[in-house]
Residue, then its C-alpha position, 0 to 999 in steps of 0.5 A: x377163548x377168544x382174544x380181542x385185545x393183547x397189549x405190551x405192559x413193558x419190560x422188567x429187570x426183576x420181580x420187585x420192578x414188576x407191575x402189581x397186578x391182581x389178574x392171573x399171569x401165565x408164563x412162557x419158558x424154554x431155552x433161548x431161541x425155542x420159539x416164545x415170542x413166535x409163540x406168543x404171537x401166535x397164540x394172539x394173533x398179533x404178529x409182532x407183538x412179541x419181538x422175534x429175534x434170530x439172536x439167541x438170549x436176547x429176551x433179558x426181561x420180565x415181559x409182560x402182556x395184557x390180554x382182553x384186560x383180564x390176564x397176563x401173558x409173560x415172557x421170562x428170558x430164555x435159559x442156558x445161552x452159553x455166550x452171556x457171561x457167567x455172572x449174567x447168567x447168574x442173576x438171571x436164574x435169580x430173577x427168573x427162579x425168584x419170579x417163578x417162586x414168589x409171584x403171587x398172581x401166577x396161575x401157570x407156567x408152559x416149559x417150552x421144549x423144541x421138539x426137533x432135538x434130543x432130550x437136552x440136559x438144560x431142559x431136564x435140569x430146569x424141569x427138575x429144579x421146578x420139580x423139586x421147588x413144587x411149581x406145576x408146569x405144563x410142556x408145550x414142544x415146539x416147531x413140531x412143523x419141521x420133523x414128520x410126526x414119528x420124529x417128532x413122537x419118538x423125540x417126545x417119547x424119549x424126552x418123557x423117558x428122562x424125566x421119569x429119572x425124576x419123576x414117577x407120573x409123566x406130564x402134561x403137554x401140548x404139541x404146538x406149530x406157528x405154521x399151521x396154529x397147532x396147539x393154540x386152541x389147547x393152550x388157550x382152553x388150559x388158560x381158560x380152565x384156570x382162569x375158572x379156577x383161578x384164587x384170590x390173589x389180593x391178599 
């Protein structure tokens, strides 16, 4: 696939706030500061067009992308940051779990892992809970750069072994590096192949 075109849409609070829209949406999650908005712009090139920031937690919205006018990349805020308050986290998860259970134009959700750590329990705590809602996801690890490939392997491997706690087949995922674009090609042919696929939302 290639990206001619990548536009910010805005920024919304919630599900209700966001734009309607009949095209696909593919959505980034993860953990605060696991490299979404790095991503993103790796994945079109356009450097700042997602704002990086070194703060964790600071994505609070419902961020949204148009690409070649024809899908929706979306940044939902990150999960677990420990220095927002308790009732912030709180309606957070309610519009994040509320996007991702309702949002009839979603055509598929990347978990975003950091591959430099151990299995983390927000991680797995998140994925179960996509599990048991029945939402397909598809892991991509990040920052896979800063550890030597048997690291990065056996973190990966590790991470699979938890979640089979929960689940019996093991998922799908990308392996992914802002340095050197690793795994923009296979995210972009994922996004492809259910754009092939994708169903008739305008209903």
């Amino acid at each position: 696939m290639k990206i001619s075109t990548a536009v910010f849409q805005g920024s919304s609070p919630d599900l209700a706030s966001c734009p309607k829209s009949d095209l696909p949406e593919f959505a980034l999650i993860g953990r605060s500061n696991v490299g979404k908005s790095s991503l993103i712009n790796m994945l079109t090139r356009s450097e700042g067009l997602a704002k990086v920031s070194h703060i964790p937690g600071k994505t609070r919205f419902i961020n949204l992308f148009t690409i070649n006018g024809a899908w929706n990349l979306v940044d939902l805020p990150g999960y677990g940051y420990a220095k927002v308050d308790k009732k912030e986290r709180g309606a957070f998860s309610t519009f994040v779990s509320d996007y991702l259970r309702n949002r009839k134009n979603l055509s598929g959700t990347f978990v975003l892992i950091d591959a430099r750590h151990t299995p983390q329990s927000l991680d797995l705590e998140f994925l179960n809970w996509m599990i048991r809602n029945g939402l397909a996801f598809i892991l991509a690890f990040t920052k896979t750069d800063t550890l030597s490939r048997k690291a990065v392997e056996q973190n990966i491997q590790a991470f699979l072994k938890r979640m089979r706690e929960f689940t019996e087949e093991d998922p799908a995922y990308v392996l992914t590096s802002i340095k050197d674009e690793r795994g923009r090609t296979e995210i972009l042919s994922l996004i492809s192949s259910a754009l092939l696929e994708k169903p008739d939302v305008s209903e």
